[in-house]
C-alpha positions as CSV (number, residue, x, y, z in Angstrom):
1,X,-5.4,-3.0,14.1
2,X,-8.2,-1.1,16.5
3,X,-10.4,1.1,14.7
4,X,-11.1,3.4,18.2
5,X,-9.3,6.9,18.0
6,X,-9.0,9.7,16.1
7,X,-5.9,11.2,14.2
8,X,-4.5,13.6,12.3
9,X,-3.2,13.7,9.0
10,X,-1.4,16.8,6.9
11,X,-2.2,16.5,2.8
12,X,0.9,19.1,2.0
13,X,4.1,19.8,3.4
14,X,5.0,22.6,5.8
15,X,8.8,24.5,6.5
16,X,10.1,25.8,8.9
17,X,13.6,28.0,9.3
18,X,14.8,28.9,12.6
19,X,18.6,30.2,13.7
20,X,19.4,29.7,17.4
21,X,22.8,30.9,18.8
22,X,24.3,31.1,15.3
23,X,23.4,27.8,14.3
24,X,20.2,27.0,11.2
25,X,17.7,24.8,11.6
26,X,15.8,23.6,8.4
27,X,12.7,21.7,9.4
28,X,10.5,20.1,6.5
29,X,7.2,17.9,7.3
30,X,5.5,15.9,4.8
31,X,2.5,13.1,4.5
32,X,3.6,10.0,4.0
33,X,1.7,6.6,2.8
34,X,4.5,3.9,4.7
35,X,7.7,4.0,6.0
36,X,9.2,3.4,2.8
37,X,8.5,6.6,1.4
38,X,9.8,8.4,5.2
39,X,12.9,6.9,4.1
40,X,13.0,7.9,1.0
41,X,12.2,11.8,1.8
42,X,14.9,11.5,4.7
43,X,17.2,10.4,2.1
44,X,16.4,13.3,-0.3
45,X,16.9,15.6,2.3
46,X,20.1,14.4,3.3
47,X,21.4,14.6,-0.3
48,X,19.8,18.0,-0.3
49,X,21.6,19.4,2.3
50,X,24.6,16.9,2.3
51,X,27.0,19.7,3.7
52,X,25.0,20.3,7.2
53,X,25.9,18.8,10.5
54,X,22.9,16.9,11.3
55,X,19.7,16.0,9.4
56,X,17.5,14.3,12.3
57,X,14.3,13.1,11.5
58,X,11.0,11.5,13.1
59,X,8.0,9.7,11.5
60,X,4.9,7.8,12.5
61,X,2.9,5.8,9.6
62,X,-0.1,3.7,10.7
63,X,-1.1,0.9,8.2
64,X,-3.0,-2.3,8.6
65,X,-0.5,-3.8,11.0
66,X,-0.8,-0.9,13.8
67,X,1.4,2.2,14.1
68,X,5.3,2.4,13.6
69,X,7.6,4.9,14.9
70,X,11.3,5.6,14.0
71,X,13.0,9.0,15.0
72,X,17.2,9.1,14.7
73,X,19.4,11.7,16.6
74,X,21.6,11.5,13.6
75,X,25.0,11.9,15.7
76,X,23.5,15.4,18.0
77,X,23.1,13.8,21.8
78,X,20.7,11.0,22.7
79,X,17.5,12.3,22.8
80,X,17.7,16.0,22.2
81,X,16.6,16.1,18.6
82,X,14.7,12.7,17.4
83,X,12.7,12.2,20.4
84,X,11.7,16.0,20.8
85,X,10.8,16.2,17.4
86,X,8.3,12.7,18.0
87,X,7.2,14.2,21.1
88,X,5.6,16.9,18.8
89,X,4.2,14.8,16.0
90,X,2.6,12.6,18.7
91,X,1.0,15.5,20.7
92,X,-0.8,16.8,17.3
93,X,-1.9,13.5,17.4
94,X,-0.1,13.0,13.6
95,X,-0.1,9.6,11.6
96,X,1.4,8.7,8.1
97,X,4.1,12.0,8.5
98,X,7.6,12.5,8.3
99,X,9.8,15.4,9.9
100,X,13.2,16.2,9.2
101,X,15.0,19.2,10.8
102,X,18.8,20.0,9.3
103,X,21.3,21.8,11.5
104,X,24.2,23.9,10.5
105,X,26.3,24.2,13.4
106,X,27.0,27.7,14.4
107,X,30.2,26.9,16.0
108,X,28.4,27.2,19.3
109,X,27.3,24.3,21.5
110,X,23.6,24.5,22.6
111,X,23.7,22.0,25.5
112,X,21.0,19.6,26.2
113,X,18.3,21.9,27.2
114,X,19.1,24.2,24.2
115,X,18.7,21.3,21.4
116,X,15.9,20.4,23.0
117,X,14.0,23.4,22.6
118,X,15.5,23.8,19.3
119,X,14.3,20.7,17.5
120,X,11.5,21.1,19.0
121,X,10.7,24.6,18.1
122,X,11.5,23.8,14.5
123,X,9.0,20.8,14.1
124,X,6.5,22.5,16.0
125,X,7.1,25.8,13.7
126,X,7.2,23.5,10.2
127,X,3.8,21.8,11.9
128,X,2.1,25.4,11.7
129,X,2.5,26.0,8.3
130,X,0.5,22.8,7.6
131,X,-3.3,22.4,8.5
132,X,-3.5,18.8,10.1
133,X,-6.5,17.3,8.7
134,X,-8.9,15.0,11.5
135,X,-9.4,11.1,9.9
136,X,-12.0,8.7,12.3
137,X,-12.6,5.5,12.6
138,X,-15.0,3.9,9.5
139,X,-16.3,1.1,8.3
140,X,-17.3,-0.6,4.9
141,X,-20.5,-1.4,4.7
142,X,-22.5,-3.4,1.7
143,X,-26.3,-3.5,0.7
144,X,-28.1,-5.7,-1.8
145,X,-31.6,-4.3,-1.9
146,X,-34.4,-3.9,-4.3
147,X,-34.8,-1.1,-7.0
148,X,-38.3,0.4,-5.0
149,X,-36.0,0.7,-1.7
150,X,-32.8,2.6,-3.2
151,X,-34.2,6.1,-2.9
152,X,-35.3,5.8,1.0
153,X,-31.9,4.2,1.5
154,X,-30.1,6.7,-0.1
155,X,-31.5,9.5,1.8
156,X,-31.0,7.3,5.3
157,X,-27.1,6.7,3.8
158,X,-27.0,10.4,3.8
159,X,-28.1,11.4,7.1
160,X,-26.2,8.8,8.7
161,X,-23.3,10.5,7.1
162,X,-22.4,7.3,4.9
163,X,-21.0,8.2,1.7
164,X,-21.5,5.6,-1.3
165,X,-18.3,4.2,-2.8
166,X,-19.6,1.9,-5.0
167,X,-22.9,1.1,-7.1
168,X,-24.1,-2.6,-9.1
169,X,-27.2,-2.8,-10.8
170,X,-28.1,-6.3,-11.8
171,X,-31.3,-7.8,-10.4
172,X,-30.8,-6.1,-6.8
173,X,-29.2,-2.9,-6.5
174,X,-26.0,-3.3,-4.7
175,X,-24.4,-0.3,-2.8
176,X,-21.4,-0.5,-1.1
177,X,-20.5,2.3,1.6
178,X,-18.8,4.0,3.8
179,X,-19.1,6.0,7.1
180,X,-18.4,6.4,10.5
181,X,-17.9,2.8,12.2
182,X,-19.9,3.4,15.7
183,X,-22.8,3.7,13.2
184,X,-22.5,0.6,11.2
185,X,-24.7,-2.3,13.3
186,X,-27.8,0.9,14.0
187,X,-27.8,1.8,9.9
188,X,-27.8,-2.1,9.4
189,X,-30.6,-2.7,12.1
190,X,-32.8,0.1,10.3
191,X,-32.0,-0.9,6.8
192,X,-33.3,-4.1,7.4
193,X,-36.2,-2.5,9.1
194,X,-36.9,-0.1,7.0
195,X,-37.4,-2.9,3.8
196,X,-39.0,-5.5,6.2
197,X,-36.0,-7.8,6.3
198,X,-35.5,-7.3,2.4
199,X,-32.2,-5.9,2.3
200,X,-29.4,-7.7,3.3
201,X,-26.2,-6.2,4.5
202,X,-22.7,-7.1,5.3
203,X,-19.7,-5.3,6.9
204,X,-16.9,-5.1,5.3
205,X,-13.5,-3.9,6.5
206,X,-12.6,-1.1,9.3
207,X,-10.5,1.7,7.9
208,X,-9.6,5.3,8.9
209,X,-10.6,7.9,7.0
């Protein structure tokens, strides 16, 4: 997968309740860790509310592979409820999330244009209740230096804004970090400079976090 953009992720799950022209729609986002576990919550939500019309949904999860999208009208008419409902997880820019909005028909038909806005309204109302969280490109990084030259690297791992995930102490000190990746080959370069060539580092994997 390219490490090159940024996204946004929500920790907690947001609601949403809207009624248009007599009918309720029940919208309920939540994070989600693969597409596995989107199922899953569809499927609770469907139990949950096994006596509505409709239960559409949309989700996006990114994982090593790439990026995966599945969004389901769930018998309402092609593309006024699935695809509206991705449209507003991929404008926030959302990854690893899962939306489901419930209908209860009203007894009144909404037309295209009308379901349109109405899924949409309801993801993009259950959205707002969450706060969508920014994760960035990073990458592992791991140093085997000597004792004298762990407190200067330390204080370079923290203005670079690498965080330490990991310590060894044998005969080296071993560190093993992790920060943004555009940073990764410059903290490397003045590592190395920094301990005359003492240090040696490797990079590990590229994550987002």
């Amino acid at each position: 997968m390219g490490i090159s953009e940024t996204y946004n992720i929500i920790k907690e799950p947001g609601s949403s309740e809207i009624v248009v022209t007599k009918s309720r729609f029940i919208g309920y986002l939540a994070p989600v860790s693969s597409a596995e576990e989107a199922e899953s919550i569809i499927s609770g939500v469907r139990k949950k509310y096994n006596d509505a019309r409709h239960n559409c949904f949309a989700y996006i999860v990114m994982d090593d592979s790439g990026i995966f999208k599945k969004c389901s009208d769930d018998g309402e008419p092609s593309g006024t409820a699935g695809r509206p409902m991705m449209a507003v997880l991929e404008g926030a820019s959302l990854v690893n999330v899962v939306c489901v909005v419930t209908r209860y028909f009203g007894g009144v038909l909404l037309g295209t244009g009308g379901l349109v806005r109405a899924y949409t309204d309801a993801t993009s109302q259950a959205l707002a209740s969450c706060a969508p969280v920014p994760i960035r490109p990073g990458k592992y990084v791991t140093i085997c230096c000597d004792y004298p030259d762990e407190g200067s690297i330390r204080r370079l791992l923290e203005a670079e804004d690498y965080s330490i995930k990991d310590t060894g102490y044998t005969d080296k000190v071993s560190l093993k970090v992790l920060g943004p990746e555009e940073k990764a080959d410059s903290l490397i370069h003045r590592i190395t400079d920094m301990t005359g060539g003492k240090a040696v580092c490797e990079t590990g994997e590229s994550i987002y976090y």
